[in-house]
VOLUM-518200 format. One line per 10 residues: number of its first residue (from 1); their letters; for each residue z, x, y of N, C-alpha, C, CB. Coordinates in pm, whole numbers, plus 50000, padded with zeros to 5 digits. Each point is the difference from the previous one (the first is absolute). Glycine has a CB too. Layout:
% residues N
NUM> a> Z:X:Y:Z:X:Y:Z:X:Y:Z:X:Y; ...
END
This chain:
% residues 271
1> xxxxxxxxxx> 84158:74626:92874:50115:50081:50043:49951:50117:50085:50131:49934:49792; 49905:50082:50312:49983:50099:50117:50043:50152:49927:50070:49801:50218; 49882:50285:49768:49979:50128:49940:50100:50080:50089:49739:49974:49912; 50357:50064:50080:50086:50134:50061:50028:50098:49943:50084:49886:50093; 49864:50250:50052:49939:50077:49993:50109:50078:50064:49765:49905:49973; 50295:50227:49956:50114:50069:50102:49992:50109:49971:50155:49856:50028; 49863:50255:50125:49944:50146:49997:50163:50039:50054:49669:50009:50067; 50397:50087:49811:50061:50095:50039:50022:50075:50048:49991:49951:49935; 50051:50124:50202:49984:50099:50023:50110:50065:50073:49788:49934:49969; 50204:50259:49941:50148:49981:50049:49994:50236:50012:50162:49637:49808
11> xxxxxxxxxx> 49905:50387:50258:49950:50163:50025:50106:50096:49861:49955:49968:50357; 50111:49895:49567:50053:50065:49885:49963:49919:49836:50203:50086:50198; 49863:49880:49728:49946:49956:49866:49970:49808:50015:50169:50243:49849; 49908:49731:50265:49947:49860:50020:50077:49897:49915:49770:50096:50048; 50344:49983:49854:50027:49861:49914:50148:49929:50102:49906:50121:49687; 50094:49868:50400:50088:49897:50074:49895:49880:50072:50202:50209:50057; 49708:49859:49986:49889:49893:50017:49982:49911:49899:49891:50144:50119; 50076:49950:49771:49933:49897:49892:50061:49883:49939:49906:50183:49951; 50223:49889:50044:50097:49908:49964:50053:49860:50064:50036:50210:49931; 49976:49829:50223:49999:49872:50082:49877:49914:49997:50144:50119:50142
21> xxxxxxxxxx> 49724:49962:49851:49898:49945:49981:49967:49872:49895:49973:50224:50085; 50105:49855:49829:49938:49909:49833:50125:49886:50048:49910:50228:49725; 50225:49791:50313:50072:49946:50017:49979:49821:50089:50084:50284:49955; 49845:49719:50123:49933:49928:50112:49867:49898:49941:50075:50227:50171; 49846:49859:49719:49917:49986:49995:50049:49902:49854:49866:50216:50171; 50243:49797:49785:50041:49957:49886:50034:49808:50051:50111:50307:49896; 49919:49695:50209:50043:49849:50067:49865:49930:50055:50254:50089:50091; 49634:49987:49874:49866:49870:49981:49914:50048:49872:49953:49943:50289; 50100:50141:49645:49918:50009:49858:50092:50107:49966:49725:49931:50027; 50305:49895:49798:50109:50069:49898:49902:50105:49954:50167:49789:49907
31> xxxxxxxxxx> 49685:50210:50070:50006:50103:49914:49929:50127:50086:49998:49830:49772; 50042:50243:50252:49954:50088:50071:49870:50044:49978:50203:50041:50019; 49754:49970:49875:49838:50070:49943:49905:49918:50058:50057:50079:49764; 49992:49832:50325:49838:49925:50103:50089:50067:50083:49847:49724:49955; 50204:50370:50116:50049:50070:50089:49934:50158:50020:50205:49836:49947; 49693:50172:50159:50001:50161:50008:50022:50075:50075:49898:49976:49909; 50214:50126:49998:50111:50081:50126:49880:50152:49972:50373:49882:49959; 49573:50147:50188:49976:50174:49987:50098:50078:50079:49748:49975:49982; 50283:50110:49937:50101:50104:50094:49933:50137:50023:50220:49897:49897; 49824:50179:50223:49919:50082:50022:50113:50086:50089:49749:49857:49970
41> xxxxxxxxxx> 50300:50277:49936:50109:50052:50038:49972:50148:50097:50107:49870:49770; 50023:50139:50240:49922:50165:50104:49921:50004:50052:50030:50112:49906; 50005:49784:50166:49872:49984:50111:50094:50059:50119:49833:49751:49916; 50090:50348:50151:50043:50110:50089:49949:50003:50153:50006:50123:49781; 49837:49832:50187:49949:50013:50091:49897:49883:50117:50059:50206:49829; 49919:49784:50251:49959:49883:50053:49879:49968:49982:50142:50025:50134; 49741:50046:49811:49854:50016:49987:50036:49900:49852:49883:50293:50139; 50243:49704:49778:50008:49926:49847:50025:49866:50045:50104:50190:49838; 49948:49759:50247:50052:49890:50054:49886:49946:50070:50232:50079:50013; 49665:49946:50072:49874:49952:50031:49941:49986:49888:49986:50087:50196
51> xxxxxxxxxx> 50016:49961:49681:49900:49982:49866:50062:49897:49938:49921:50233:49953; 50194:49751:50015:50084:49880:49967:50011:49888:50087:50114:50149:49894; 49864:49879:50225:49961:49859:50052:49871:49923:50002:50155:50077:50116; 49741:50034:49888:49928:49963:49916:49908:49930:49942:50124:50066:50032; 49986:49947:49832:49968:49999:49898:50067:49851:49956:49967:50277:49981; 50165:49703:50107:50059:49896:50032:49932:49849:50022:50124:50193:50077; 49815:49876:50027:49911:49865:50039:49931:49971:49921:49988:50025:50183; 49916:50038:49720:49898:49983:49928:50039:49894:49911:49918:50223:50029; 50227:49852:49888:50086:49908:49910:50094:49847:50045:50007:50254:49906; 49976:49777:50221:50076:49860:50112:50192:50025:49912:49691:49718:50031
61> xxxxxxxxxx> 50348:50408:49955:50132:50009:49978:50077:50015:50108:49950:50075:49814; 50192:49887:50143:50132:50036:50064:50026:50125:49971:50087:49796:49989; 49930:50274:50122:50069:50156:50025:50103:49993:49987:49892:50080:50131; 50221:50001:49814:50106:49985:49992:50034:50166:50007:50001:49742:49880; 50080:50310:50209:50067:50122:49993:50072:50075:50068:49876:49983:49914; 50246:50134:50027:50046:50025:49990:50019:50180:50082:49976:49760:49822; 50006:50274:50290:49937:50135:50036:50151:50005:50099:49656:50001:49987; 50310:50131:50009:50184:50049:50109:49961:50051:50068:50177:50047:49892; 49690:50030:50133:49959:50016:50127:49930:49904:50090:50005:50187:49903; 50064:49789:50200:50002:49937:50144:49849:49975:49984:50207:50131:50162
71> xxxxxxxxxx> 49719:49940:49873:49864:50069:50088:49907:49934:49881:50080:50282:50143; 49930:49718:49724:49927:49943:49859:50055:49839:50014:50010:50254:49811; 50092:49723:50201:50013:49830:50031:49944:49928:50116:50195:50033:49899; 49829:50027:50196:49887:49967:50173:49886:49993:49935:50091:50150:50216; 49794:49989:49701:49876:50020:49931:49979:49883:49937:50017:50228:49971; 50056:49743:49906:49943:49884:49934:49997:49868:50083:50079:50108:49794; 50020:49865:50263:50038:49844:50043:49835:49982:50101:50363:50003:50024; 49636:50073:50075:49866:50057:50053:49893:49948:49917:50102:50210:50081; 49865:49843:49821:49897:50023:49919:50005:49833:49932:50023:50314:49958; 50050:49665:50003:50036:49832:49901:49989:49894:50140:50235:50090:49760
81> xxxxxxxxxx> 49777:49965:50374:49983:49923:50091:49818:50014:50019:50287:50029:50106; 49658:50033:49894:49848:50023:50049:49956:49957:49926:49979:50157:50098; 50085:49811:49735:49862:49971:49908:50083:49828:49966:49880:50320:49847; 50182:49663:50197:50050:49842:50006:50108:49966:49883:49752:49925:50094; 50313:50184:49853:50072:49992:49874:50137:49999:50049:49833:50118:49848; 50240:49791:50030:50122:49966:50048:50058:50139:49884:49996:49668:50096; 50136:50360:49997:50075:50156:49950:50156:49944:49978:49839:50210:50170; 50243:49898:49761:50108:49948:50028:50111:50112:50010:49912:49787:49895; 50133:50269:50170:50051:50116:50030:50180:49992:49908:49811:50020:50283; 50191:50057:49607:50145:49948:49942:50084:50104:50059:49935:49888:49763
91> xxxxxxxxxx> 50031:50230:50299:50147:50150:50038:50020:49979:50104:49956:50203:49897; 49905:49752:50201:50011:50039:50186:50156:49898:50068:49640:50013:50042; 50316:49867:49909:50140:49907:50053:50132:50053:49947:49863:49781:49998; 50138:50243:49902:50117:50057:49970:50078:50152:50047:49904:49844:49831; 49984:50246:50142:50028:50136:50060:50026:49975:50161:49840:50132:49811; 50133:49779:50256:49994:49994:50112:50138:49909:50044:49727:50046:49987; 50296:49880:49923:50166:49957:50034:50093:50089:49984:49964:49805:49935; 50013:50283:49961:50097:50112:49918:50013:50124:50145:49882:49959:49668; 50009:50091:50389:49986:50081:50083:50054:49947:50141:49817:50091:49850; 50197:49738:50194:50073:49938:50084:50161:50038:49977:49805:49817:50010
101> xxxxxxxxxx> 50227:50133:49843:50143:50025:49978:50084:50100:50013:49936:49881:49897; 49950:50256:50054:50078:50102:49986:49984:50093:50106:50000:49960:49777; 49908:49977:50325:49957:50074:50101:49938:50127:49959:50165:49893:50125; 49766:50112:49800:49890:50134:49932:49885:49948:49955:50171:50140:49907; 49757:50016:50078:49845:49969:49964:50016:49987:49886:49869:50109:50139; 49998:49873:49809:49982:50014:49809:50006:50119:50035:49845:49828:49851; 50063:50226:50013:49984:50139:49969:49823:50004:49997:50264:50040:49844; 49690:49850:50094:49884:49958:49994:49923:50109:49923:50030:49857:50208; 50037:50156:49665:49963:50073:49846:49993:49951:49916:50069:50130:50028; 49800:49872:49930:49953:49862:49851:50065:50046:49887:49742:49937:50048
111> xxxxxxxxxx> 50339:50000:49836:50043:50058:49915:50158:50017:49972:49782:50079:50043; 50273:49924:50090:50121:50012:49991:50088:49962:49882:49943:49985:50209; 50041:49838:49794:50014:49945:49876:50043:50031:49876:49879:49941:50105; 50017:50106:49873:49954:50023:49881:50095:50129:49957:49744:49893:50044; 50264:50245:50065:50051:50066:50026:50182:49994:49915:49780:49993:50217; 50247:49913:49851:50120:49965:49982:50021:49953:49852:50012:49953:50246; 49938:49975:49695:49966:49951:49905:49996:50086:49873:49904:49862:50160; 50040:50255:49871:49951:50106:49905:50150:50101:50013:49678:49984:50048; 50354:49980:50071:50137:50096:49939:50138:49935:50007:49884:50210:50085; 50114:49671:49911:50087:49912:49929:49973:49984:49798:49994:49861:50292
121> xxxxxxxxxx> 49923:50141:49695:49964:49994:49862:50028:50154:49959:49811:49790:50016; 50167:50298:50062:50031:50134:49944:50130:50071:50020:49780:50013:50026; 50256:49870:50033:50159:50009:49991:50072:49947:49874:49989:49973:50241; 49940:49898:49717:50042:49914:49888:49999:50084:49831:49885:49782:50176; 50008:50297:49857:49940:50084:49910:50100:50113:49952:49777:49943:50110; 50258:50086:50000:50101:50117:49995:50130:49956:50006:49854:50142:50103; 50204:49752:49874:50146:49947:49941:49981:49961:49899:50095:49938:50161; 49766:50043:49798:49986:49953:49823:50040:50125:49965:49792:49824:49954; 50108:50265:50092:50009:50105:49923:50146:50089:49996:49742:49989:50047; 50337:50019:49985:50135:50041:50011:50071:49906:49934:49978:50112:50198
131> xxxxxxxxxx> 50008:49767:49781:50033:49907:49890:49981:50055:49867:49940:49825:50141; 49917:50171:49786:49982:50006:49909:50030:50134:49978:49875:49815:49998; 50133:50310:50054:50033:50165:49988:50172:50063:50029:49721:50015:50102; 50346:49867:49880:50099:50017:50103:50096:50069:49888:49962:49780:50200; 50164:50289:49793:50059:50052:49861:49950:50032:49904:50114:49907:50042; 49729:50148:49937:49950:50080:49901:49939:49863:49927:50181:50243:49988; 49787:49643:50035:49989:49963:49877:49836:50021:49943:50219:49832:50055; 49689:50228:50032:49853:50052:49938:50002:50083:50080:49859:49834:49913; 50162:50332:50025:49964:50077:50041:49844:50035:50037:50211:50018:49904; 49709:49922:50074:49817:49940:50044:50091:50067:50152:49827:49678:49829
141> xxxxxxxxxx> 50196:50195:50237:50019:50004:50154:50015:50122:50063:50097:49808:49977; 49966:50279:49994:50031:50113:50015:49859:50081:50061:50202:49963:49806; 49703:50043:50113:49862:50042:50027:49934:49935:50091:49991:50062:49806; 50089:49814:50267:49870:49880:50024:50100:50008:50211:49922:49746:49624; 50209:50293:50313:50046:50039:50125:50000:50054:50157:50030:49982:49815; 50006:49978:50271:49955:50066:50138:50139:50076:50000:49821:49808:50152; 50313:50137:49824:50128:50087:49975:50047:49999:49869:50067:49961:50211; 49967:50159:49785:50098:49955:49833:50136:50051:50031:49804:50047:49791; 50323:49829:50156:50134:50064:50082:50083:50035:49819:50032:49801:50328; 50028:50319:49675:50085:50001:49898:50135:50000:50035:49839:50098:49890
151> xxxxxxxxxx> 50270:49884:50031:50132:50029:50022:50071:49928:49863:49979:50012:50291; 50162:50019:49736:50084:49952:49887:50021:49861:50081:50131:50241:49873; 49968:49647:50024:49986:49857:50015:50089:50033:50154:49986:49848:49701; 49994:50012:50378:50083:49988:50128:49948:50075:50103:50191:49965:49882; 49716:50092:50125:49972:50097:50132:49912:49948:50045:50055:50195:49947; 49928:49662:50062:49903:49945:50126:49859:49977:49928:50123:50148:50217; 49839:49882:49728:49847:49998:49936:49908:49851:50046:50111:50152:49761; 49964:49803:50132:49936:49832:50045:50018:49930:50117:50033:49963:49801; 50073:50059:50285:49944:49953:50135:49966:50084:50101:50114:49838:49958; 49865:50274:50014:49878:50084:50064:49918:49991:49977:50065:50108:50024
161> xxxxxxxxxx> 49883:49855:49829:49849:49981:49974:49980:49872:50032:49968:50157:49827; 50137:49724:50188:49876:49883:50105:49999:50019:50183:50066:49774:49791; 50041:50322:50241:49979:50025:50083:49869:50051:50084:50202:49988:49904; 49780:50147:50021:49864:50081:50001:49915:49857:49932:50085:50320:49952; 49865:49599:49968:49943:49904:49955:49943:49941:50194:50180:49958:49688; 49965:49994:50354:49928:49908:50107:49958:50084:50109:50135:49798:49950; 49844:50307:50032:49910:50106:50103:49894:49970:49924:50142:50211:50094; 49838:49728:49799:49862:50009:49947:49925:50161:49875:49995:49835:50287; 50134:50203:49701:49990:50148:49901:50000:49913:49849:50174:50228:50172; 49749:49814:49743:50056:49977:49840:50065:50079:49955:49852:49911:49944
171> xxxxxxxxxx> 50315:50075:50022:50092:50099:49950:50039:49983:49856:50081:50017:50225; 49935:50084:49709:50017:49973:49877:50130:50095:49995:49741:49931:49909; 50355:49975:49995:50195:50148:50021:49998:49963:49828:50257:49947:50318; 49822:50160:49692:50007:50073:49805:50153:50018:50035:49732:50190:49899; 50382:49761:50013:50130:50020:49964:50006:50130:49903:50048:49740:50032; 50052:50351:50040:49960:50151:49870:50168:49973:49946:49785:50268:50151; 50209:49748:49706:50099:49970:49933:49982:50114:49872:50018:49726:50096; 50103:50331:49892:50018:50155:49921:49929:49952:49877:50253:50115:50086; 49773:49783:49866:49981:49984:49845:49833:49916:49972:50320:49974:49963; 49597:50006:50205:49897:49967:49941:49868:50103:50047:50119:49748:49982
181> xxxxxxxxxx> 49833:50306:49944:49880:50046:50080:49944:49963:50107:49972:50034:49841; 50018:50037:50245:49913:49930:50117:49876:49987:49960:50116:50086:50170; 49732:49822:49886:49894:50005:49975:49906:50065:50049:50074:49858:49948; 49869:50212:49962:49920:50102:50069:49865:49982:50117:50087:50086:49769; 49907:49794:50245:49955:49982:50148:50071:50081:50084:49945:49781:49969; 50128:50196:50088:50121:50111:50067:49935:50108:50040:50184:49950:49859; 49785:50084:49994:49939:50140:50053:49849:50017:50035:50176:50088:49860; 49749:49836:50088:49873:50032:50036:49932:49897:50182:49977:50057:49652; 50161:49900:50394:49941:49962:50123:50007:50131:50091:50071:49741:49974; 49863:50233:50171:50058:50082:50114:50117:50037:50031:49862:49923:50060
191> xxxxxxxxxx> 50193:50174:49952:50166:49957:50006:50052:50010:50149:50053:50102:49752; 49828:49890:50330:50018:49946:50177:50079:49887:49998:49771:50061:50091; 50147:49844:49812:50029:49813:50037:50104:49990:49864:49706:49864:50120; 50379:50230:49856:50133:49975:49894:50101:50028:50068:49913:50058:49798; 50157:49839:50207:50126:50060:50111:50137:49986:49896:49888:49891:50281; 50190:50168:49745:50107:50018:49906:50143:49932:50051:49872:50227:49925; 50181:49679:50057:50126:50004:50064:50139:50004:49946:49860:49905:50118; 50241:50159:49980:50098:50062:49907:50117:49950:50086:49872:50226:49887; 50245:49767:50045:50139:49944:50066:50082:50109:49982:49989:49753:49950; 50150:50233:50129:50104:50090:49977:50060:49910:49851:50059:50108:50304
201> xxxxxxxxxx> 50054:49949:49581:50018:49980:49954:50137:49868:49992:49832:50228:49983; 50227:49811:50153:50117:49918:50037:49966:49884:50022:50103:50155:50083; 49769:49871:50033:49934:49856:50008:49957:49945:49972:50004:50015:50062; 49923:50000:49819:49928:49940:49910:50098:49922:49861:49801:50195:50095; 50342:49876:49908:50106:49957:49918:50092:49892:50058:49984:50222:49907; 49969:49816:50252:50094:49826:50038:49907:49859:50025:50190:50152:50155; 49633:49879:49803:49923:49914:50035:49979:49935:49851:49900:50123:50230; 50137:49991:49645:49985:49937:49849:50123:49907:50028:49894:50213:49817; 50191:49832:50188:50147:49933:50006:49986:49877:50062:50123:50205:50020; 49832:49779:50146:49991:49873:50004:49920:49880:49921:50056:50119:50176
211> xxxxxxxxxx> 49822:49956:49809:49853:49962:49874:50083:49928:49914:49821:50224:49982; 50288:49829:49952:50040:49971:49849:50086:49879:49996:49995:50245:49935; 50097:49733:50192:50086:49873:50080:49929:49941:49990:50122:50047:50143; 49767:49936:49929:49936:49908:50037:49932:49941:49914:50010:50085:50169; 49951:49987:49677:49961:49944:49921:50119:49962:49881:49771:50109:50091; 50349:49853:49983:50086:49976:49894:50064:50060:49897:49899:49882:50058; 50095:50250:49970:50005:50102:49877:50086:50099:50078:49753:49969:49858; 50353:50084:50055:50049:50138:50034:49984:50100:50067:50018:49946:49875; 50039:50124:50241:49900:50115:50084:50014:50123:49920:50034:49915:50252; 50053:50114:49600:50067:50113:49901:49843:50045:49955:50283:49886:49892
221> xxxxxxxxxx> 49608:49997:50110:49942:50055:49854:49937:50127:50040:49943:49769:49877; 49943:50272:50007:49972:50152:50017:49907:50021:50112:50031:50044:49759; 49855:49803:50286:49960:50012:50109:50039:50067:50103:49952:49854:49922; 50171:50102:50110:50009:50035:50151:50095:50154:49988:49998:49699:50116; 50033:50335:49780:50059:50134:49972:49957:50106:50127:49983:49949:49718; 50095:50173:50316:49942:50100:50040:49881:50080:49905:50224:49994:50126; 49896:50032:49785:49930:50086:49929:49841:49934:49931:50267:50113:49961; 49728:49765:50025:49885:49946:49924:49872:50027:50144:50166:49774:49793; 49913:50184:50281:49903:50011:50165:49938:50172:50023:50205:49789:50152; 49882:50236:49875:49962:50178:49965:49894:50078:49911:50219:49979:50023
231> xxxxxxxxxx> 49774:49941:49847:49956:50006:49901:49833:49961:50062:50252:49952:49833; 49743:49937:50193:49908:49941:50061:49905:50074:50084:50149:49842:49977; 49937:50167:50136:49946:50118:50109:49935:50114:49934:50188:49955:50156; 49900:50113:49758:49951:50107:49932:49826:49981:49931:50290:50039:49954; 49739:49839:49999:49846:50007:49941:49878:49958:50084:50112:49950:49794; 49921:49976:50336:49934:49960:50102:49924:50146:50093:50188:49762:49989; 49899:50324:49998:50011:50093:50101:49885:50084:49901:50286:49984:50141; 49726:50038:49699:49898:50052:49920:49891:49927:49967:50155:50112:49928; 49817:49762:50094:49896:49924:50037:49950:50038:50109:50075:49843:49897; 49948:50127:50261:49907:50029:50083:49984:50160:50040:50043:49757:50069
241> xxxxxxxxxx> 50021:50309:49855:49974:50128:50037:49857:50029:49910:50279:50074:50058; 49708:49862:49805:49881:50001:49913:49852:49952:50117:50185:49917:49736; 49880:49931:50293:49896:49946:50092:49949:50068:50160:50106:49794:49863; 49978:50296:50179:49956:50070:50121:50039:49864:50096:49780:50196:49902; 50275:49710:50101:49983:49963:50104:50100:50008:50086:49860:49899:49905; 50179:49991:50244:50061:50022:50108:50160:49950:49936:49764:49964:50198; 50318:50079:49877:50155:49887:49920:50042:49962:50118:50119:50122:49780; 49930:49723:50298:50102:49968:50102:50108:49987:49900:49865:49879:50200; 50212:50128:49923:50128:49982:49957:50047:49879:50085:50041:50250:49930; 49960:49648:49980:50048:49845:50027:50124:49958:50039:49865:49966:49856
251> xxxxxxxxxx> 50247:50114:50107:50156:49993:50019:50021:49907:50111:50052:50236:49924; 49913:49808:50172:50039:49931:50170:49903:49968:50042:50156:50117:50078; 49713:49807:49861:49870:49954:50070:49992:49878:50013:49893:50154:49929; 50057:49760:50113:49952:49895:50010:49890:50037:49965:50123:49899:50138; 49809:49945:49765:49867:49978:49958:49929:50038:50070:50033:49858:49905; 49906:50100:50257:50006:49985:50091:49926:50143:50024:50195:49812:50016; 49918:50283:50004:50011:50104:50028:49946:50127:49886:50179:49865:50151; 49819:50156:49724:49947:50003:49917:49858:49966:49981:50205:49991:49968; 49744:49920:50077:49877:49959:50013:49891:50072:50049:50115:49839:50009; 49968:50154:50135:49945:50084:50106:49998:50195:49950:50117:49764:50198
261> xxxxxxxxxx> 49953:50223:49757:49965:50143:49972:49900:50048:49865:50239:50019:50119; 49781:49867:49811:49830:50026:49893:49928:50000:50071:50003:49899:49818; 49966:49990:50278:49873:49972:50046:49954:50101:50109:50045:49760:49942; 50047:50310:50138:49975:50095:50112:49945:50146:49910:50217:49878:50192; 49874:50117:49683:49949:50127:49896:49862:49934:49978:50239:50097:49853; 49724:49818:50085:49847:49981:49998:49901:49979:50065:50073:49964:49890; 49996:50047:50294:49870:49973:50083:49998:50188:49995:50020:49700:50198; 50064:50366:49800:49992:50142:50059:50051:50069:49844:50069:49964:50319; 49828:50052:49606:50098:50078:49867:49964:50155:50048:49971:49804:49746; 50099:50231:50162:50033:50169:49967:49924:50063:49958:50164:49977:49959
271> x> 49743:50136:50103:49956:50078:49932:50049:50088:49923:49899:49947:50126
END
């Protein structure tokens, strides 16, 4: 059995190579372990690509790789041409149709990828986390927070916090309710990244009201009361005055809009 021999090479971590590699290499040997893949990543410079070729020949391997700069794909193909080695270029044909289509250059920045990748997952990260922190249910989060939102029930909390979530923030919101202690996390965070939010009382009595329809139930009960709402406020208003922190006022906001103003308070806070 003829021994195959395959050199990775790629100016970032290389596993799209490898993968097509093993992939290819899988349709003349099921078992891959008489297969040897070297990969050889971050490769940057052209003095590494003369050493890998090589090193190539020595081993009589297939080159296989993956580089976004122009000037490093000319280099190798060059180089795999002088020492008699067959190469196989997997980005250049493609980047080069893509840059036909769209009538643009690359960017020709190793990594990009990956780039993207890392803050898609840290996006994912941060809607868990507003999941699992979302209505108080482990005050933990609170400490572990990039925002912490308080308010009485109905004032937006939870879909502000996946909102702020898909900016990629971990938000953690606490429901303040007269009759339960708040948790004293509360107090021992920063109270920059505690934002407070507060409703008018009217409006917040025609948003219980619809709340209570909609869940089949009476709009009379004590929920949606003034006076129970009031009540509310009252203890909200002696909560974040304890916590020092900022209060919007949500009445006429959009999520949206609301958002934007935590986040503009936290690129520029207050001395």
């Amino acid at each position: 059995m003829t021994k195959l021999t395959m050199f990775i090479v790629s100016d970032s971590v290389g596993e799209t190579a490898d993968l097509v590699a093993k992939a290819a290499a899988s349709q003349f040997r099921q078992d891959l372990e008489t297969v040897l893949i070297k990969r050889f990543s971050h490769v940057e410079d052209e003095s590494q690509l003369r050493e890998i070729a090589f090193l190539a020949k020595q081993q009589e391997a297939i080159v296989v790789y993956t580089l976004v700069k122009s000037s490093m794909r000319a280099k190798i193909k060059e180089e795999c041409g002088l020492n008699g080695l067959k190469c196989v270029d997997l980005l250049g044909p493609l980047l080069k149709s893509i840059g036909e289509t769209v009538n643009e250059s690359p960017y020709e920045e190793p990594g990009l990828v990956r780039q993207l990748d890392e803050d898609y997952f840290k996006k994912i990260e941060a809607i868990e986390f507003a999941v699992k922190y979302d209505d108080g249910r482990d005050p933990r989060g609170v400490l572990k927070a990039d925002i912490v939102l308080v308010g009485v029930s109905r004032t937006s909390k939870t879909p502000l916090s996946q909102y702020l979530a898909h900016r990629r923030f971990k938000v953690a919101n606490v429901p303040l309710v007269p009759e339960v202690d708040p948790p004293e996390e509360l107090f021992q965070i920063d109270p920059k990244k505690c934002f407070g939010l507060v409703i008018s009382p009217t409006v917040l009595n025609s948003i219980r009201k619809e709340r209570l329809i909609a869940l089949g139930l009476k709009d009379d009960a004590n929920y949606a009361q003034i006076d129970r709402i009031e009540q509310e406020l009252q203890h909200f208003e002696r909560v974040v005055n304890k916590i020092g922190c900022k209060v919007i006022n949500v009445s006429n906001r959009a999520v949206e809009e609301t958002a934007n103003l935590i986040l503009s308070d936290l690129s520029n806070p207050q001395v």
